[in-house]
N, C-alpha and C positions, 0 to 999 in steps of 0.2 A: 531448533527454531521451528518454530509452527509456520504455515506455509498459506493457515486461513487470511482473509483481508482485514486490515488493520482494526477499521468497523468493527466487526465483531468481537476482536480480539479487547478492544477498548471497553465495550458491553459487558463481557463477560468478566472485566476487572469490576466494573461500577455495580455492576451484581452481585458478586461478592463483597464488597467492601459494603455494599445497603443491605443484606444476610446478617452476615456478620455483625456491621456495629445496632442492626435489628434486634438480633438475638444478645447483644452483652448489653446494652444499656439497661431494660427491666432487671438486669442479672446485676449491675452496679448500683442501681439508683435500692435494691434489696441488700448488697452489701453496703450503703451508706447509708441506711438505714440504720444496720444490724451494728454498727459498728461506730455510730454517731460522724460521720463526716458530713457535717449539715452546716449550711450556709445559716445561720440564725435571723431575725427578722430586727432589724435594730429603728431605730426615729428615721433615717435619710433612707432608708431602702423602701422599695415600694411592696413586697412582698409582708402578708401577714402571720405565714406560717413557712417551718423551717425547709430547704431547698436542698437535695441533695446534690452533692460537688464531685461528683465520679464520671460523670456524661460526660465529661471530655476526654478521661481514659479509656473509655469503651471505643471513642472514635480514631486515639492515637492507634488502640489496639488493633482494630478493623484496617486503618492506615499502613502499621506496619506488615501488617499479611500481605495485604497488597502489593507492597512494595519485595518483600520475600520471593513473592510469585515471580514479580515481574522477572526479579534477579536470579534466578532461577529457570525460566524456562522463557522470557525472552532477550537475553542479554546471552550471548554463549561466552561459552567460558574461556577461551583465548583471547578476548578482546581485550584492548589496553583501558577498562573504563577500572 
């Protein structure tokens, strides 16, 4: 267990997780691309060309790191959680 003030310790989650899902979404929205996972433009939609559908994996992604972290190095490992 770190011993820094919560503050910081909070920071340094939400800066990683804005890194992270920084750095994977150009990296999804090129495999949705590559790979045709595209939101298509149809009559009720307001979009007029096609949308890639992955930007909400990169953010699960980013999510689950975080959440790793937490469990990992601030939850100790005798606890009943």
């Amino acid at each position: 267990m770190n011993s820094q003030s919560p503050f910081f310790q909070y920071l340094g989650l939400a800066l990683l997780a804005f890194v992270v899902s920084s750095l994977l979404v150009p990296l999804m929205i090129r495999l949705a691309n590559k790979f045709g996972v595209m939101d298509k433009p149809a009559t009720w939609k307001i979009h007029t060309a096609p949308k890639p559908l992955l930007g909400g994996l990169a953010i699960f992604i980013s999510y689950s790191i975080c959440f790793a972290v937490i469990l990992a190095y601030f939850i100790p490992p005798d606890s009943a959680y």
